[in-house]
LUMMIBA-720157 format. One record per atom (N, C-alpha, C, CB): residue number from 0; residue in one letter; atom name; z, y, x. Coordinates in steps of 0.05 Angstrom, whole numbers, plus 5000, padded with zeros to 4 digits. Glycine has a CB too. Layout:
! LUMMIBA-720157
NODE seq type atom    w    v    u
NODE NUM    a   CA    Z    Y    X
...
END
This chain:
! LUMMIBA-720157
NODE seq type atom    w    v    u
NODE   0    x    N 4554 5378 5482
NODE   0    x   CA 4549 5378 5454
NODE   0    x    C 4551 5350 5442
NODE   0    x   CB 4522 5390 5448
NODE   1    x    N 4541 5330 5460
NODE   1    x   CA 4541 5298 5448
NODE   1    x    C 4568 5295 5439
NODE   1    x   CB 4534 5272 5470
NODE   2    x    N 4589 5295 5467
NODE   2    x   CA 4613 5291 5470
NODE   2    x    C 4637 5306 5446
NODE   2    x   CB 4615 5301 5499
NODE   3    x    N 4622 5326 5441
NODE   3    x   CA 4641 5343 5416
NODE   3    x    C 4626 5330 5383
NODE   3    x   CB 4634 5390 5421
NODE   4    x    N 4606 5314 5387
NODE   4    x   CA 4599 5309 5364
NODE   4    x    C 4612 5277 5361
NODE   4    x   CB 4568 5314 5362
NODE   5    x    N 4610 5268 5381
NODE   5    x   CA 4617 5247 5378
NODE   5    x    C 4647 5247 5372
NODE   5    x   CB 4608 5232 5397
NODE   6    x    N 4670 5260 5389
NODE   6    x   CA 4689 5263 5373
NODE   6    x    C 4697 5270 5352
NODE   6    x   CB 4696 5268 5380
NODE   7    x    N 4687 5278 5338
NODE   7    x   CA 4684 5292 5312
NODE   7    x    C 4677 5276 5300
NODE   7    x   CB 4669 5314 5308
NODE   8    x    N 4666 5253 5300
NODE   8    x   CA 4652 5223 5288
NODE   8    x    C 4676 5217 5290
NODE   8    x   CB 4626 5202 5304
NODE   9    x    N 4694 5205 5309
NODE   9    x   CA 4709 5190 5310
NODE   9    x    C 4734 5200 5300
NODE   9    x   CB 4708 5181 5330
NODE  10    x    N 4738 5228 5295
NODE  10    x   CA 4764 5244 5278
NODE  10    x    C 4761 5236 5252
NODE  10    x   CB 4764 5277 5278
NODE  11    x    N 4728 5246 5240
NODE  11    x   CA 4730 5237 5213
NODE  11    x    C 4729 5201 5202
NODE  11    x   CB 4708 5253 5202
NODE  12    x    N 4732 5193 5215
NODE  12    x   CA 4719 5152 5226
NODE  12    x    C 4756 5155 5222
NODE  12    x   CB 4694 5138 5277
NODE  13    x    N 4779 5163 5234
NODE  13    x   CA 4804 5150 5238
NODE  13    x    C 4816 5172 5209
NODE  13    x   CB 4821 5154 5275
NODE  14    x    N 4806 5186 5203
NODE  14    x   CA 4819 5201 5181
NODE  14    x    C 4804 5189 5152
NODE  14    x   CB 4814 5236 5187
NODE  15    x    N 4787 5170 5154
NODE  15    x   CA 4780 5154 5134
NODE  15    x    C 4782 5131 5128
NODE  15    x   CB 4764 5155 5132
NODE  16    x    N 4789 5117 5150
NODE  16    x   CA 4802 5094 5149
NODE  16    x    C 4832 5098 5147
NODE  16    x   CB 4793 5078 5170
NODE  17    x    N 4841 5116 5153
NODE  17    x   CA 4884 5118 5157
NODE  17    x    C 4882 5123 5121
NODE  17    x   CB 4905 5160 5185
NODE  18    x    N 4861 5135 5112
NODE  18    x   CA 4864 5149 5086
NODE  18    x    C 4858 5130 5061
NODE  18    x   CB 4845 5174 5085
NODE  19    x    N 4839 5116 5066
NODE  19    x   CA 4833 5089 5045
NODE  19    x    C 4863 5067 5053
NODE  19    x   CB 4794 5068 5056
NODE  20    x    N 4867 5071 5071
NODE  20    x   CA 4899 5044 5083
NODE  20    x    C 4922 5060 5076
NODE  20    x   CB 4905 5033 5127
NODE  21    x    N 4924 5084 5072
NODE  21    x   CA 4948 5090 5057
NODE  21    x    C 4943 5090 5023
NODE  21    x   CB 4958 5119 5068
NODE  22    x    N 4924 5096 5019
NODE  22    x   CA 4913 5093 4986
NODE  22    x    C 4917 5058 4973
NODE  22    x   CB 4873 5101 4985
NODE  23    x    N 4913 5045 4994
NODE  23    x   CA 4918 5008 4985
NODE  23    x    C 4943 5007 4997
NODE  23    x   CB 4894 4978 4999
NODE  24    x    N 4961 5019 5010
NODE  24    x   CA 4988 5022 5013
NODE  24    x    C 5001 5026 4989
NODE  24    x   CB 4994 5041 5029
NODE  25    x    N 5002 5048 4979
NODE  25    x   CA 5009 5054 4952
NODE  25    x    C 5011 5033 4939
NODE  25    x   CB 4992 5068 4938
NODE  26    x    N 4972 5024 4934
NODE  26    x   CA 4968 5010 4914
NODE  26    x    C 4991 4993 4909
NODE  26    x   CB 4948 4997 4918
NODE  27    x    N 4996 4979 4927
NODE  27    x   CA 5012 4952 4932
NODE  27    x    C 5043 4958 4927
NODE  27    x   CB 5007 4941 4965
NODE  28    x    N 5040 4981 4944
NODE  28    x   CA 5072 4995 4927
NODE  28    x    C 5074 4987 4905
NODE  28    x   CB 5076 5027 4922
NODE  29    x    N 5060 5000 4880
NODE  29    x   CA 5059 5001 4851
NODE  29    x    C 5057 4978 4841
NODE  29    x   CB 5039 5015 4840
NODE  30    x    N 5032 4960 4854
NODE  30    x   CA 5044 4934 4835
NODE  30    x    C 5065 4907 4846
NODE  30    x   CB 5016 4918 4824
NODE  31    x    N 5071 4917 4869
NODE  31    x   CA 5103 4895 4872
NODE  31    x    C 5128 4913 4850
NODE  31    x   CB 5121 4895 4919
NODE  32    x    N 5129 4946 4848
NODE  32    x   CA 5138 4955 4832
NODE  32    x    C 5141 4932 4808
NODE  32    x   CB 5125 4978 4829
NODE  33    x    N 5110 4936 4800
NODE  33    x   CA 5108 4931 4772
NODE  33    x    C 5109 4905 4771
NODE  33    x   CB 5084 4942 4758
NODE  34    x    N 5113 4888 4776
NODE  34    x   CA 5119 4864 4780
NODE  34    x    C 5146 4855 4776
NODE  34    x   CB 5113 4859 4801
NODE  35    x    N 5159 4870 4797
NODE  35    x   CA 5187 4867 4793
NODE  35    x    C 5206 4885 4769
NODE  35    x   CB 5196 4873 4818
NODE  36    x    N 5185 4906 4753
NODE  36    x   CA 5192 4918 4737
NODE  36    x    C 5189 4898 4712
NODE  36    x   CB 5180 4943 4738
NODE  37    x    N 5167 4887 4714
NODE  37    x   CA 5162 4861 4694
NODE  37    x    C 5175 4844 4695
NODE  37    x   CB 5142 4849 4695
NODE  38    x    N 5188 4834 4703
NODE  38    x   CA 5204 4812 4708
NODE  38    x    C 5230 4820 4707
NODE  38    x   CB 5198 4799 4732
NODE  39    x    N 5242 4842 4706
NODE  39    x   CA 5268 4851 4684
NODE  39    x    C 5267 4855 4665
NODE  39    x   CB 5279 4869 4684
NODE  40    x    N 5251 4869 4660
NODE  40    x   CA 5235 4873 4628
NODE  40    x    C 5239 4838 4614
NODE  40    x   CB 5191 4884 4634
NODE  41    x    N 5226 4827 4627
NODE  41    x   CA 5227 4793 4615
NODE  41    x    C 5252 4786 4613
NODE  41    x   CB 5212 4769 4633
NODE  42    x    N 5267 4799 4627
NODE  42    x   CA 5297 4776 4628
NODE  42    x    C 5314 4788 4612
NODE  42    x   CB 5315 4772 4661
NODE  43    x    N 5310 4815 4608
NODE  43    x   CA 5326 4835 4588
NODE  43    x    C 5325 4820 4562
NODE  43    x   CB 5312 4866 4584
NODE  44    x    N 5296 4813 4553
NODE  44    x   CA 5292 4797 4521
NODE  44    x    C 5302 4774 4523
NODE  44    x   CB 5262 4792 4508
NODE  45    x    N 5299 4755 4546
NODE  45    x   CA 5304 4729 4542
NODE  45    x    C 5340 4733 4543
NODE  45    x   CB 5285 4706 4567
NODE  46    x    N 5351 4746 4562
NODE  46    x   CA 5385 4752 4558
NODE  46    x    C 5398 4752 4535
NODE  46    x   CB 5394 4776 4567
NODE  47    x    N 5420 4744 4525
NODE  47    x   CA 5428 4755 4506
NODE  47    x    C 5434 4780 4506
NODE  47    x   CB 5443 4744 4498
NODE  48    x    N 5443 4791 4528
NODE  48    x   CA 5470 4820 4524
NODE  48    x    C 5448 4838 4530
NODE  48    x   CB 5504 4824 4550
NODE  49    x    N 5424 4839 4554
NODE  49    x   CA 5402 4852 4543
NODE  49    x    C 5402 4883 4558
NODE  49    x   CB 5406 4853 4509
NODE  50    x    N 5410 4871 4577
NODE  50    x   CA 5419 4899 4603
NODE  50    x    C 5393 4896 4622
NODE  50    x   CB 5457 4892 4627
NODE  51    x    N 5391 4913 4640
NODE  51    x   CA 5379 4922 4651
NODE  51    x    C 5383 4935 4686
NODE  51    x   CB 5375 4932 4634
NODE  52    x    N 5390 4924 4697
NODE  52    x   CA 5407 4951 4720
NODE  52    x    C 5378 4945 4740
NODE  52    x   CB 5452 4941 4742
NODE  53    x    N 5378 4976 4749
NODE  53    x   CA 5358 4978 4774
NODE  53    x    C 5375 4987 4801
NODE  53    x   CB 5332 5003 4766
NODE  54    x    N 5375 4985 4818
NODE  54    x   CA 5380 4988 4845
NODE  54    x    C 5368 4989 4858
NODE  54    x   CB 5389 4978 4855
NODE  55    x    N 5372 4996 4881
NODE  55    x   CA 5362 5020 4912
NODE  55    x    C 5345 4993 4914
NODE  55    x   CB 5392 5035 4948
NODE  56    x    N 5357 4970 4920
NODE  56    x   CA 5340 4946 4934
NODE  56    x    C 5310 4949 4916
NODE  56    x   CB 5358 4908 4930
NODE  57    x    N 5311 4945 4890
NODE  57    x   CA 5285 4951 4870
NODE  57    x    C 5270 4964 4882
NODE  57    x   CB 5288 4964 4845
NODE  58    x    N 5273 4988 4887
NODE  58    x   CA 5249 5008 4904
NODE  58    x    C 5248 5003 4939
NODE  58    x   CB 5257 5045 4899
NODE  59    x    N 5259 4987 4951
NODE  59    x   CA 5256 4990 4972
NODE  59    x    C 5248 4964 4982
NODE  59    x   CB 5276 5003 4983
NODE  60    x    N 5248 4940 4966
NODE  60    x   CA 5230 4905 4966
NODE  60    x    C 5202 4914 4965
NODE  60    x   CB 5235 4881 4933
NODE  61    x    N 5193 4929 4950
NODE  61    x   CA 5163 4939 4941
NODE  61    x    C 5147 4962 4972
NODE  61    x   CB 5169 4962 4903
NODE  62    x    N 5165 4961 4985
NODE  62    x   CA 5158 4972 5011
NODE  62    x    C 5141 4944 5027
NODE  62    x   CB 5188 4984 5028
NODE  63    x    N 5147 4924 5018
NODE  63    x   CA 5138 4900 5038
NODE  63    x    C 5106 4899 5026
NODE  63    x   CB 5159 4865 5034
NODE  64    x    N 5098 4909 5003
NODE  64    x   CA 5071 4908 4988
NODE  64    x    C 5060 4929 5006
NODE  64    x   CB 5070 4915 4953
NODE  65    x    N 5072 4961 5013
NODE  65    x   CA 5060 4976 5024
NODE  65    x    C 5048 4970 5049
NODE  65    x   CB 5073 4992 5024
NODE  66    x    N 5069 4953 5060
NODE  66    x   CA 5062 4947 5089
NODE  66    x    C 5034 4932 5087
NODE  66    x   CB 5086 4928 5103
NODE  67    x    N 5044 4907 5071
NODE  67    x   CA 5019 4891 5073
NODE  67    x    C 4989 4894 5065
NODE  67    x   CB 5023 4874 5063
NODE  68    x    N 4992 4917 5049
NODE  68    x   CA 4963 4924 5041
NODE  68    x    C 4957 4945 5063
NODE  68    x   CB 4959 4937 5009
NODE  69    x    N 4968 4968 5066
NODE  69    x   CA 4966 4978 5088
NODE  69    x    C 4958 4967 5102
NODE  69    x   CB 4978 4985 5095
NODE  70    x    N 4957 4953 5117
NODE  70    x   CA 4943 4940 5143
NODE  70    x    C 4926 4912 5132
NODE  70    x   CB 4969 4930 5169
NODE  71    x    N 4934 4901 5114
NODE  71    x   CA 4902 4890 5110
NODE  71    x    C 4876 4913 5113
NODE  71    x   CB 4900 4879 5075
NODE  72    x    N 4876 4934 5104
NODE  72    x   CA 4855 4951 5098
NODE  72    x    C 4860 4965 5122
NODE  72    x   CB 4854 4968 5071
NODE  73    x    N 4871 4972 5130
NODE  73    x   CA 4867 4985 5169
NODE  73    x    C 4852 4965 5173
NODE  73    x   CB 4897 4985 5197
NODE  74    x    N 4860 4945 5189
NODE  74    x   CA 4851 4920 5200
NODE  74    x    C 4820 4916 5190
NODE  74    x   CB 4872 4894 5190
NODE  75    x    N 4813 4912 5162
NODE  75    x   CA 4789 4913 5153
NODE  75    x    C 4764 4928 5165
NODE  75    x   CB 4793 4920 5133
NODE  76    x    N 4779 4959 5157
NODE  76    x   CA 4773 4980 5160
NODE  76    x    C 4756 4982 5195
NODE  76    x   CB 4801 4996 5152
NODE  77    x    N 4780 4972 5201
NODE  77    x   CA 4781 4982 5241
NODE  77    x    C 4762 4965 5248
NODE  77    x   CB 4813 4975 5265
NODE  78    x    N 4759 4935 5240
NODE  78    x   CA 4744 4913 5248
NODE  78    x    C 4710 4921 5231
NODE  78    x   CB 4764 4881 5236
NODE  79    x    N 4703 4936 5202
NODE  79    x   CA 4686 4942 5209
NODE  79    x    C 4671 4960 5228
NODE  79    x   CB 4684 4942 5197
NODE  80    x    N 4685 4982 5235
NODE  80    x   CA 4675 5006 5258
NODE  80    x    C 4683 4999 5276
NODE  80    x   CB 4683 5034 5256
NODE  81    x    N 4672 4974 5288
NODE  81    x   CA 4675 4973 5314
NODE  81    x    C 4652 4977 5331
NODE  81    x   CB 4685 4950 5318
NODE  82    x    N 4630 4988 5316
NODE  82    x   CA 4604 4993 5328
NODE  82    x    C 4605 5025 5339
NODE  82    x   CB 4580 4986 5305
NODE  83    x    N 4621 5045 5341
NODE  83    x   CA 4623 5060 5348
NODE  83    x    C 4632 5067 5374
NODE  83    x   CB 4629 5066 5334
END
C-alpha cells in the first residue's frame, strides 16, 4: 500500500512539473513570437515601401524561447522536489 501510494505521489509530482514546464514553454514561444512580430511591425512604418513578409524561419526562431523556458522551469521545478 506505501509503495502504490508513493508512486502515485510521484506520477502526480512528474505530471505537474512536465505540465507547469510546458505551460512556460509556450509562454516563451509567444513572446519571442511577439517580439519578433514587433519588430516587423516597427520596420514596416519606419520603411518606406512598407511590406511585411513572414516566413517559416519566423515561427520556427521562437522555438529557441520554448526550449529555454521549458527547462528553466523543469530544472526549477525538479530541483525543488528533490525531497521526495
Amino acid at each position: 500500500m506505501k509503495f502504490e501510494t508513493i508512486t502515485t505521489l510521484r506520477k502526480s509530482r512528474v505530471s505537474n512539473v512536465l505540465g507547469k514546464s510546458v505551460i512556460a514553454g509556450f509562454m516563451g514561444y509567444m513572446l519571442f513570437l511577439g517580439i519578433l512580430f514587433t519588430t516587423k511591425l516597427v520596420a514596416m512604418i519606419i520603411q518606406p515601401e512598407g511590406t511585411v513578409v513572414f516566413e517559416m524561419a519566423d515561427f520556427v526562431l521562437p522555438v529557441i524561447g520554448f526550449v529555454l523556458l521549458f527547462l528553466i522551469r523543469f530544472l526549477e521545478n525538479y530541483k525543488e522536489g528533490d525531497d521526495y
